[in-house]
Structures are given as C-alpha cells and as structure tokens.
C-alpha positions in Angstrom: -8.3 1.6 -1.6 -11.4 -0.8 -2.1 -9.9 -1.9 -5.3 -7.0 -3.7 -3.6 -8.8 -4.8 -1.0 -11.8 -6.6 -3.4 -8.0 -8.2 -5.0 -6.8 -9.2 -1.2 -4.3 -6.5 -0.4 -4.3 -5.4 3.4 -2.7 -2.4 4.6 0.6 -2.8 6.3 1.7 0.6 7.1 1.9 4.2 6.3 4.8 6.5 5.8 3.7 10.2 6.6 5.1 13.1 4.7 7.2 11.2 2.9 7.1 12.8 -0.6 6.3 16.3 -2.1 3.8 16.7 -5.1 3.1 20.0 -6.8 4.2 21.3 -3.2 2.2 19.3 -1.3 3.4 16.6 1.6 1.9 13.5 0.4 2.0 10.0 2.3 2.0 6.6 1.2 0.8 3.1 2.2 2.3 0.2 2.2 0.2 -2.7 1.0 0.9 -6.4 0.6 -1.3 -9.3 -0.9 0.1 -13.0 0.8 0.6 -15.7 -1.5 -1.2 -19.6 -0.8 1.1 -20.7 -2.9 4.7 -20.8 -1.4 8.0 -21.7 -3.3 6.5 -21.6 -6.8 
C-alpha cells in the first residue's frame, strides 16, 4: 500500500471476505485520492 500512499490515496474502508481467489477469501480496500481542484 505505500505506493498509493507516496501518490495521496488514504484508506477509506475495507470489505472482508468479499471475493474468492484460487479458493481463497480475499478482502479488499477501498481507497480514494481528493482532488484540489473541484469542478474542472
């Protein structure tokens, strides 16, 4: 995850067991990088 934090993206959540892959429960995170530019 330090990749899209060094870019600005925060963590804003976390699903849990919300896919399987090659039979195994996976979760995901839900990330989101604000804008300072608004309307554009």
């Amino acid at each position: 995850m330090s990749l899209q934090e060094e870019l600005g993206f925060r963590v804003v959540g976390t699903r849990e067991r919300i896919g399987r892959h090659h039979g195994v429960w996976r979760d995901v995170m839900l990330i989101e990088r604000r804008s300072a530019v608004t309307g554009a």
